[in-house]
N, C-alpha and C positions, 0 to 999 in steps of 0.2 A: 498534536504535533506530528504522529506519526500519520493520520489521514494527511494532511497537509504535505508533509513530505510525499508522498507516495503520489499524489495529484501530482503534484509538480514533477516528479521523474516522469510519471502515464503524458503528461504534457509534454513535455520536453519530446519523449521516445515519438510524440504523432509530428510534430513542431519540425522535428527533422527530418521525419519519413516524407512530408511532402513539401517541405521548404528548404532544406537542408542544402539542395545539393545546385550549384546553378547560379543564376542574376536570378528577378525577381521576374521577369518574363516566363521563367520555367515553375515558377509556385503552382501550386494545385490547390487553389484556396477552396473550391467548392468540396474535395476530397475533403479536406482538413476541417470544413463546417461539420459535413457531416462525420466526418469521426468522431468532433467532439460532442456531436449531438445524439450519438451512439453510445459512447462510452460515461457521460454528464448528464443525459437527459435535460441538454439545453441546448438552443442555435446560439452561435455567439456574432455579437453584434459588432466586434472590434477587428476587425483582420483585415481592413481595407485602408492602402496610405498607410502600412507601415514599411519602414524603410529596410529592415532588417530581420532573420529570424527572431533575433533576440526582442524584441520588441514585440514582437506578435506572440511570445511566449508570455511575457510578462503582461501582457494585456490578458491573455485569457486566464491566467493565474488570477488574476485580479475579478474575473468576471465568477471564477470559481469560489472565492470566497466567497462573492455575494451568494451565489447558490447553496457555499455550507449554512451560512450564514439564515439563509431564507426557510435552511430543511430545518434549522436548528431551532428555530423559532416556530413551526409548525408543528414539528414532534415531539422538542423539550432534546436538548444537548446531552441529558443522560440517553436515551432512547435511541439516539442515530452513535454514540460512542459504544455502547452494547451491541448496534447490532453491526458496526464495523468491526468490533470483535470476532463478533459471531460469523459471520463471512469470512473476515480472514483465518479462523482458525480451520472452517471446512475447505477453505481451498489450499491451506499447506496440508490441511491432511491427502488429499486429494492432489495436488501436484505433485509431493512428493512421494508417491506410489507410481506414478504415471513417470518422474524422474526414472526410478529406482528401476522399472522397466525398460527405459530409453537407455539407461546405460548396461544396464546386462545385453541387450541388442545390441549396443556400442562395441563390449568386451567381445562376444560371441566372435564379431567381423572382423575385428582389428589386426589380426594378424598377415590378414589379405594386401594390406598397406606397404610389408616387405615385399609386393612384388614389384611395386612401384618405385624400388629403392627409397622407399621412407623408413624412417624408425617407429615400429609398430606404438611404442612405447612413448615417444614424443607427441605421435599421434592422437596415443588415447590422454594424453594429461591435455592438448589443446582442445579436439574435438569435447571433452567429458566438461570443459570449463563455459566450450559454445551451450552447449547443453544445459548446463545447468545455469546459466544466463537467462536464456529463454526459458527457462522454466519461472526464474524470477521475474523476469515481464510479465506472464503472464501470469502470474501469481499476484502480481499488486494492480493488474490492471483489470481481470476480473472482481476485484472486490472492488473496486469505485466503480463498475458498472454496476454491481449488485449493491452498493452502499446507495447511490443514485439513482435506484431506480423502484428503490422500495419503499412503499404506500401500507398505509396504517387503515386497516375498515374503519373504525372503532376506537374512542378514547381507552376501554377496556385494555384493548392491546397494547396499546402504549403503557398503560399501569403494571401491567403482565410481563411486558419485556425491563422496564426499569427495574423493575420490584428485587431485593438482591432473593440469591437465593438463601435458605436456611440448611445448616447441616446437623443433624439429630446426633449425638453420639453418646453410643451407649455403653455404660460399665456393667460389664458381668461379677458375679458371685458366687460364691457356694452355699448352695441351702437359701436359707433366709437372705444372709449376706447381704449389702447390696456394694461391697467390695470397697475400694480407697476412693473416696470422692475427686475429681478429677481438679486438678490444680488449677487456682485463678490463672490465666493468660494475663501475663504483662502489657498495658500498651505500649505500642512503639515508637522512640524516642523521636518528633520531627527534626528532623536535620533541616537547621538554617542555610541558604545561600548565603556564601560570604562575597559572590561579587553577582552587579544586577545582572540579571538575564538578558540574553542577546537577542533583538527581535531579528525575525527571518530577511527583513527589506533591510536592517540595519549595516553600516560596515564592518567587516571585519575586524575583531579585537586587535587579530597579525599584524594588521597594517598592511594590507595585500593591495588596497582599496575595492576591493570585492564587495557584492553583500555577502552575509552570513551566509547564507542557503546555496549561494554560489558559490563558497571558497572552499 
């Protein structure tokens, strides 16, 4: 769900960068092919005769499945959910250093904003929120390029990246000792849904008439 979502906002954010703004005379569909053939590692075959952004987004959402759909079946759905982990955990490490820099650079200058009769202070809560915005763009849109574009040599590897890992843990003692045996771990209780799950294309529980994913 959470790859899922995160395609669909990297969608959305290209969707509008070159359809967004205008009549349909002003689209930039060839731009838009190839972003998403940059950032997907596919050409998508549906962006022509659509009448609307909205439509051309929901079209290639749709194309996008097929392609989760297609890796998932190729590498096994534990394998590509591991290594979307794995991605996204190296790029917030890694964004949010690069964050954490961009606003100490923010803080440094800010003050320069009172010459402009702005409030320094207004300044840095809007500007620090532009900031960390694109930081989140580019944080969930980096890992669908690296979730999509990554190739397995070897079934080896695939066994390698499912495989969970083990953690060893060890009780010390004194002397001979081998000290208090470490206590069974309880399993954890599943918590049942008490109402069905909302599918993403579904409507709205609210009543908004939205789908889900849109409201």
């Amino acid at each position: 769900e959470r790859m899922f979502d995160d395609c669909d906002l990297v969608l959305s954010g290209l969707v509008d960068e070159y359809c967004g703004q205008g009549s349909t005379d002003s689209w930039d569909i060839p731009a838009l092919r190839n972003a998403v053939q940059s950032r997907f590692g596919f050409t998508p075959k549906s962006l022509e005769g659509a009448g609307s952004a909205d439509v051309i987004a929901e079209r290639l959402f749709e194309e996008v499945e097929q392609q989760i759909q297609l890796r998932e079946e190729a590498m096994g759905k534990d394998v590509l959910v591991t290594a979307f982990r794995h991605f996204s955990l190296r790029e917030i490490d890694k964004q949010w250093i690069d964050h954490l820099a961009a606003m100490e650079h923010l803080r440094s200058g800010i003050n320069l904003r009172g010459y402009g009769n702005r409030d320094p202070k207004q300044e840095y809560k809007r500007e620090g929120f532009e900031v960390f915005t694109e930081m989140m763009e580019n944080l969930k849109s980096n890992v669908i390029e690296k979730t999509f574009h990554v190739r397995l040599e070897t079934k080896e590897d695939a066994q390698r990246i499912s495989m969970p890992r083990k953690t060893q843990r060890t009780v010390e003692g004194r002397g001979g000792e081998g000290g208090d045996a470490p206590k069974e771990k309880k399993k954890p209780e599943t918590q049942k849904r008490e109402t069905p799950k909302v599918g993403r294309n579904d409507n709205c529980p609210c009543g908004s008439g939205k789908k889900y994913k849109k409201c």
